[in-house]
C-alpha positions as CSV (number, residue, x, y, z in Angstrom):
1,X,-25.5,26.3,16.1
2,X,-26.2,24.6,13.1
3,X,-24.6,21.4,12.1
4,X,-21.9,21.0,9.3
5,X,-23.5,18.6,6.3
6,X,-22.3,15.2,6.0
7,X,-19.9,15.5,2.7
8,X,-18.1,18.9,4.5
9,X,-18.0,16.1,7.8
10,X,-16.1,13.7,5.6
11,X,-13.9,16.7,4.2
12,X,-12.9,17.3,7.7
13,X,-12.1,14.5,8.8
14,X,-9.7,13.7,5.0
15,X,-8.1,16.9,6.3
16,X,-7.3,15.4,9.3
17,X,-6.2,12.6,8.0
18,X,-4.0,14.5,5.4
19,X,-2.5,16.2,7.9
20,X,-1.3,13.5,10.2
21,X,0.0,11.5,6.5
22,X,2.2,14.3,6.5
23,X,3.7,14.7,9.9
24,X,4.0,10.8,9.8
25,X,6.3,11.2,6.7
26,X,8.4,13.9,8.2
27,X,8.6,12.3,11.7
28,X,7.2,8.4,11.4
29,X,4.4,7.1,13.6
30,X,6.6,7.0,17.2
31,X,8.0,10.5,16.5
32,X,4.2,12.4,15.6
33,X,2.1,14.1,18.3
34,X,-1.1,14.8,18.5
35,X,-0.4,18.2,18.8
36,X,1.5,17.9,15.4
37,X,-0.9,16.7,13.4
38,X,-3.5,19.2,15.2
39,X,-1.2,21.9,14.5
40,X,-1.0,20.8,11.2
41,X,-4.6,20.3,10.3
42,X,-5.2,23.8,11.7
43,X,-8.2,22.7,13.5
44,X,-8.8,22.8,16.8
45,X,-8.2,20.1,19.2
46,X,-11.2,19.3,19.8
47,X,-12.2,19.3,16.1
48,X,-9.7,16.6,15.5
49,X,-10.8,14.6,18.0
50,X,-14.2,14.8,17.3
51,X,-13.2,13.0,14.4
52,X,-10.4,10.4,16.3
53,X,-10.6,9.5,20.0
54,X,-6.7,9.0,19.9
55,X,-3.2,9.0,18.1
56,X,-3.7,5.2,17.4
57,X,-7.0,5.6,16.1
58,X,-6.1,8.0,14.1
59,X,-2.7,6.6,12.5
60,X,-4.5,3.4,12.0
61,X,-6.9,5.1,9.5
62,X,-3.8,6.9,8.2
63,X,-2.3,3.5,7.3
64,X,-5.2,1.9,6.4
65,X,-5.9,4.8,4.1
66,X,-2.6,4.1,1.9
67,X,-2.3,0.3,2.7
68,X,-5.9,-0.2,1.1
69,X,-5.0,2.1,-2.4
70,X,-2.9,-1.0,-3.4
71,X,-6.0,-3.2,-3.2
72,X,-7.4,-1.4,-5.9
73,X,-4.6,-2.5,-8.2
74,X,-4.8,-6.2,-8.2
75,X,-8.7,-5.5,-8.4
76,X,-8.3,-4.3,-11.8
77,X,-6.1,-6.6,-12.7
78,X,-8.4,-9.6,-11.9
79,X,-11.0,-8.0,-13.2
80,X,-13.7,-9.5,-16.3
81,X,-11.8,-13.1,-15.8
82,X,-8.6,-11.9,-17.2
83,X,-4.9,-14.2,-16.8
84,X,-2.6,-11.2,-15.8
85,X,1.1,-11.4,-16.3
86,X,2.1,-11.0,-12.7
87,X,5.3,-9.1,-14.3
88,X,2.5,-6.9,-15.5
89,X,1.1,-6.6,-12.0
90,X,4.5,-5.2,-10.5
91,X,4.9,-3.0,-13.4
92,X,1.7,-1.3,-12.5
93,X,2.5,-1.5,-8.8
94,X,5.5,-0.2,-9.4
95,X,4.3,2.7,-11.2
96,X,1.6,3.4,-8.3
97,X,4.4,3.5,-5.8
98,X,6.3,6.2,-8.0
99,X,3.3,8.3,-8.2
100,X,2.4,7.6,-4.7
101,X,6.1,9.0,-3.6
102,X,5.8,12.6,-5.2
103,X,1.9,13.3,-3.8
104,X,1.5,16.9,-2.6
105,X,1.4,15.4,0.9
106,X,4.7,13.6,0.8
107,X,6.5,10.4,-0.3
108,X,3.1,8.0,1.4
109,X,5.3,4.8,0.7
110,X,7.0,6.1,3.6
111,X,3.4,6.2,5.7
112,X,3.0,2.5,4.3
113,X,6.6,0.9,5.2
114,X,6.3,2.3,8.6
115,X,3.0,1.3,9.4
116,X,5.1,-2.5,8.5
117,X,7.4,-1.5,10.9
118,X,4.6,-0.9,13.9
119,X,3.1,-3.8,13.0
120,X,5.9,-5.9,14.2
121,X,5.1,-4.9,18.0
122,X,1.6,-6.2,17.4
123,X,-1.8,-4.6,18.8
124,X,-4.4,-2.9,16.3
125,X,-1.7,-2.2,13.4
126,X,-0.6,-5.6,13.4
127,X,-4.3,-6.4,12.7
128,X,-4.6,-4.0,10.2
129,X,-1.7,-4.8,8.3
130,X,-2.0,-8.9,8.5
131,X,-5.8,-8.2,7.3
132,X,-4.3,-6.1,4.3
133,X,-1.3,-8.5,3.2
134,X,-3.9,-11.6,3.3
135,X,-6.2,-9.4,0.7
136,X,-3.5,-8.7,-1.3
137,X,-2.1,-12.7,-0.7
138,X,-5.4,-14.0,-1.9
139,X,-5.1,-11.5,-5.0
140,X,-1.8,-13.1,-6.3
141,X,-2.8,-16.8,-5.4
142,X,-5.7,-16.3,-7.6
143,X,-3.2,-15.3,-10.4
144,X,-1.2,-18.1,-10.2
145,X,-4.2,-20.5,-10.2
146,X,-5.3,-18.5,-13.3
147,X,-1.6,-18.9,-14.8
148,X,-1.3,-22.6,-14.0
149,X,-5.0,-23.2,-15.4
150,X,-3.3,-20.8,-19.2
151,X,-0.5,-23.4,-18.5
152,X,2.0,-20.9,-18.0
153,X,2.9,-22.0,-14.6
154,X,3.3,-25.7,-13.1
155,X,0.6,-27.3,-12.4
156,X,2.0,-29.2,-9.3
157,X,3.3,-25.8,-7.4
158,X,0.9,-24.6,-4.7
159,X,-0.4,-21.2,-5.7
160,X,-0.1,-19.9,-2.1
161,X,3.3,-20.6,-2.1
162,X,3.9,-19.0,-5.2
163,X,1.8,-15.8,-4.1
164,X,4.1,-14.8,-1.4
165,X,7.0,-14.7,-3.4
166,X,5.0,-12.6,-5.9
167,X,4.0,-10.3,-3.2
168,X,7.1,-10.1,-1.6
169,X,8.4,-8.1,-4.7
170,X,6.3,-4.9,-4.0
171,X,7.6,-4.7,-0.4
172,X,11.2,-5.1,-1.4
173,X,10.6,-2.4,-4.3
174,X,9.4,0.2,-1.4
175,X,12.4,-0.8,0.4
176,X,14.9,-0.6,-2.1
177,X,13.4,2.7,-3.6
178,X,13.4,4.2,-0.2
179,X,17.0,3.2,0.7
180,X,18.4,2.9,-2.4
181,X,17.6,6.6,-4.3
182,X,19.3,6.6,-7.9
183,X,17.5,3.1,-8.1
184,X,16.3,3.2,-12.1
185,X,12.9,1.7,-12.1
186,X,12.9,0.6,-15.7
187,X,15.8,-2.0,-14.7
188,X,14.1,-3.3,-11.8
189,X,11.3,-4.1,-14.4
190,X,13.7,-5.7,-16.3
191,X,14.8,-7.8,-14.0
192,X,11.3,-8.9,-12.9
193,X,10.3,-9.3,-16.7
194,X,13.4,-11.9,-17.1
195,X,12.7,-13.8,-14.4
196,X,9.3,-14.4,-14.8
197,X,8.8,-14.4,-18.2
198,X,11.8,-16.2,-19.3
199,X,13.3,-17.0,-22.3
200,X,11.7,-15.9,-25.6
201,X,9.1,-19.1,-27.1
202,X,9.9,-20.1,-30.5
203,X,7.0,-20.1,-32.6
């Protein structure tokens, strides 16, 4: 029997994975089977789990699969040497959340807040999400540094400190988005904008 190429292996395998995003936005990670996401993929079992040994394996990748588009963000946004506006920053992350929450698979902030939610019991996901949040940590404290060094930000504050608070904006957005429905994006920029750029310079 010949053997499938490598790139229709790795399409597999992204179908897989599709599949068990969705059935983890319809039912969360402690309510999906195995035999959902199987029956889901339309492959056969042992298909699926020629690609994963197990449902952990495989809803680690799922998270780590919509944990790690976020990255990608703050990559560009630190990109050439540049001094972002961290209000900037949330506005784009922002807007990748939006677009993230009406993808043909489902609303994936849902995949990414719950895979928070598993990692409070620790093992693997824990692991996985720590080792994400510290990327994304290191990301922001390296804005600030760049924004104290512009002199837009004191000089004395530690930029750590200041990073998790910066970060801890995107994980409230989800939250709020997710629990809050008719909440207007535009004035939850607005709000970030005055409080982080505040008032107007003269001059």
């Amino acid at each position: 029997m010949p053997r499938i190429s490598e790139a229709r292996r790795l399409a597999r395998r992204d179908e897989v994975l599709r599949a068990a995003v969705r059935c983890v936005v319809r039912s969360g990670y402690q309510g999906v089977t195995m035999a959902d996401i199987i029956e889901e993929s339309g492959l056969s079992a042992g298909a699926v789990y020629g690609y994963f040994a197990s449902k952990a394996e495989l809803l680690a990748a799922v998270a780590d699969s919509q944990l790690g588009v976020i990255d990608e963000v703050m990559a560009e946004a630190l990109a050439d040497g540049a001094v972002p506006d961290p209000a900037d920053i949330l506005g784009r992350l922002t807007d990748h959340v939006r677009k993230r929450a009406s993808g043909p698979d489902g609303d994936l902030t849902v995949v990414i807040v719950q895979a928070w939610g598993e990692a409070i019991f620790g093992g693997p996901m824990r692991d996985l999400v720590a080792d994400r949040i510290g990327k994304l940590l290191d990301g922001w404290t390296e804005v600030v540094r760049r924004r104290q060094a512009a002199g837009f930000i004191d000089p004395a504050a530690r930029p750590a400190d200041v990073g998790w608070v910066l970060h801890s904006m995107v994980p409230g957005y989800m939250l709020m988005r997710l629990n809050v429905r008719d909440l207007p994006p535009r004035r939850y920029l607005a709000g970030v904008h005055a409080l982080l750029d505040g008032p107007p310079r003269e001059g």
